[in-house]
C-alpha positions, -999 to 999 in steps of 0.1 A, spaced: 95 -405 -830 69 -431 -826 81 -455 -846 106 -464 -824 101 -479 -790 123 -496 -759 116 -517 -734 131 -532 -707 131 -572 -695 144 -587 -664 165 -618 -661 152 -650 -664 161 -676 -644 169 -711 -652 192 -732 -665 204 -717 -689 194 -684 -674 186 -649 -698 202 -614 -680 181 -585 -686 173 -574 -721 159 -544 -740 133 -555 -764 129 -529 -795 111 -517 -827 118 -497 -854 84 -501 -867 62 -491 -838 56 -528 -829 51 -545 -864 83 -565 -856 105 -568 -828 138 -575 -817 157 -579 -783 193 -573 -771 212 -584 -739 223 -555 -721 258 -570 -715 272 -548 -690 246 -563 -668 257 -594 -646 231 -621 -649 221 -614 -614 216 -577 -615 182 -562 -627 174 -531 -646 147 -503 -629 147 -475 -653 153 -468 -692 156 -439 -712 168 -418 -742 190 -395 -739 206 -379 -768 216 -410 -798 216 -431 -767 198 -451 -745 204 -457 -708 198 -480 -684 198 -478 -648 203 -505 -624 200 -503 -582 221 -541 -584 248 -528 -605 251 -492 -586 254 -477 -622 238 -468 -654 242 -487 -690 242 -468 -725 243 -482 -759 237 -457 -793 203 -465 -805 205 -469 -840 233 -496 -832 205 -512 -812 180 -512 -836 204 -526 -858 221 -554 -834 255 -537 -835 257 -518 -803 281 -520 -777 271 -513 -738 289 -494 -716 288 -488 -679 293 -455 -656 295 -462 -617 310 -429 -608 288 -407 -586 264 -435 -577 266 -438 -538 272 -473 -525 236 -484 -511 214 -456 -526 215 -468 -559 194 -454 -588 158 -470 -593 143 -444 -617 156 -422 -644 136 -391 -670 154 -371 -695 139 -336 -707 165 -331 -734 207 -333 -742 221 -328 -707 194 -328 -685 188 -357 -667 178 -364 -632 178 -397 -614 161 -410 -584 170 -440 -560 171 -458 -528 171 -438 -496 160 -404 -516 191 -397 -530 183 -378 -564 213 -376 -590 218 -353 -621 234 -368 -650 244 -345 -683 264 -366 -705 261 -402 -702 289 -412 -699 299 -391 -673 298 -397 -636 265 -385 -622 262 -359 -596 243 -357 -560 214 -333 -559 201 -345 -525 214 -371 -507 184 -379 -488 178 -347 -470 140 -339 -484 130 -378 -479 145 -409 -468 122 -428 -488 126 -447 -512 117 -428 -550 101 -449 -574 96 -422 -604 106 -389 -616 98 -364 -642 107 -328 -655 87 -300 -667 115 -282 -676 149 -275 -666 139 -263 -633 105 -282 -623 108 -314 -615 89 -340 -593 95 -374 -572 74 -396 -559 76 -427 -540 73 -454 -507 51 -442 -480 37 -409 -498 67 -392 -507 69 -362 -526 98 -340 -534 108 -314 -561 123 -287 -573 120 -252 -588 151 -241 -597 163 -278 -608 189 -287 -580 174 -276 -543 149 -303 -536 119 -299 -513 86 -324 -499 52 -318 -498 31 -342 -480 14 -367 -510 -24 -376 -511 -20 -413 -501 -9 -415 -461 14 -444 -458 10 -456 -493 34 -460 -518 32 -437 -549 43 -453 -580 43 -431 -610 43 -391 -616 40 -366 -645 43 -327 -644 17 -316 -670 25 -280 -654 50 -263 -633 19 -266 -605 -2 -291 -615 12 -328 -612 -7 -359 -613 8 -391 -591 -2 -430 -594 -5 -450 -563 5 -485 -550 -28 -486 -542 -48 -483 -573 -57 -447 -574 -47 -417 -593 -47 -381 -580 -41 -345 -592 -27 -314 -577 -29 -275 -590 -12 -260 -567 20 -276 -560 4 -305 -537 -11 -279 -511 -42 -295 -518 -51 -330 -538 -80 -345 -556 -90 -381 -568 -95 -390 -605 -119 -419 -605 -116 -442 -639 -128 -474 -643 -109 -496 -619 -99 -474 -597 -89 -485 -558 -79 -521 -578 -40 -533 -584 -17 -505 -589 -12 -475 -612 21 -480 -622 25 -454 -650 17 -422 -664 23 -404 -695 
């Protein structure tokens, strides 16, 4: 529920240096605790983190793989990280990951490759291997086990209706990078931009439109929920 929360930290560098870490409460924030996520080299970074079932996982584009731990061992310093490399392709490595439930998860990475993972610690599988964008995809999120949606560098778009055969659309930022998504509907999706802004869709991304809020156009929108 809400009392619990992850997060994720990049390395540190330094001498000593800290590897990545997932920083975590089981009292939404009152305290707080973090754990190294050991099956991380010191030089590889995390992109991605989310539950999936008891567990958590990790995915890293460095490590060409994703990282798991059970979360109740987390939250009580007891947990033990493992790794899974198989499925991941060698140079399109996974940047993004969203879970709907148990045995649905899709995850997104370098080149457009999108992979589907249903248990973690099995390999994941290749949904598209770059055929609806070459892009790089910096988010993804379900609807449900068939709607899902992808966004990233230079205005990508892509997603799905029957939850494997992936399709673009053109986005609403020309030649900008689109940083965040969320499906509130099967045909309405709203996307964050490198760029500051924050548009909408209701139809699929035939058309778009601008949500202006107070500092919009400055920094970057770099998540929605």
């Amino acid at each position: 529920g809400c009392q619990k929360v992850f997060g994720l930290v990049k390395s540190v560098g330094g001498s000593p240096g800290l590897g990545a870490q997932v920083v975590y409460s089981a009292n939404a924030g009152s305290t707080c605790g973090s754990t190294p996520i050991t099956t991380l080299a010191a030089n590889e970074e995390p992109n991605g983190i989310a539950c999936f079932g008891d567990d958590l996982v990790v995915v890293s584009n460095d490590s060409l793989s994703h990282h798991y731990a059970d979360r109740d061992e987390i939250l009580l310093g007891t947990e033990t990280w493992q790794e899974q490399t198989g499925g991941y392709v060698a140079a399109h490595g996974p940047r993004a990951i969203w879970t709907l439930k148990p045995g649905y998860a899709w995850v997104v990475g370098v080149g457009g490759y999108v992979y589907f993972l249903s248990a973690v610690g099995d390999a994941v599988a290749v949904q598209d291997a770059g055929a609806a964008t070459t892009q790089n995809l910096n988010d993804v999120h379900a609807y449900d086990e068939k709607h899902v949606l992808a966004v990233g560098a230079a205005n990508a778009v892509i997603y799905t209706t029957d939850g494997a055969t992936w399709t673009s659309v053109t986005g609403p930022a020309v030649a900008v990078a689109l940083n965040c998504c969320w499906m509130a509907s099967k045909t309405t999706w709203w996307i964050g931009t490198a760029g500051g802004q924050l548009f909408y869709t209701v139809n699929s991304g035939l058309t778009w439109t601008e949500k202006q809020f107070s500092g919009s156009g400055a920094g970057q929108v770099r998540d929605i929920v």
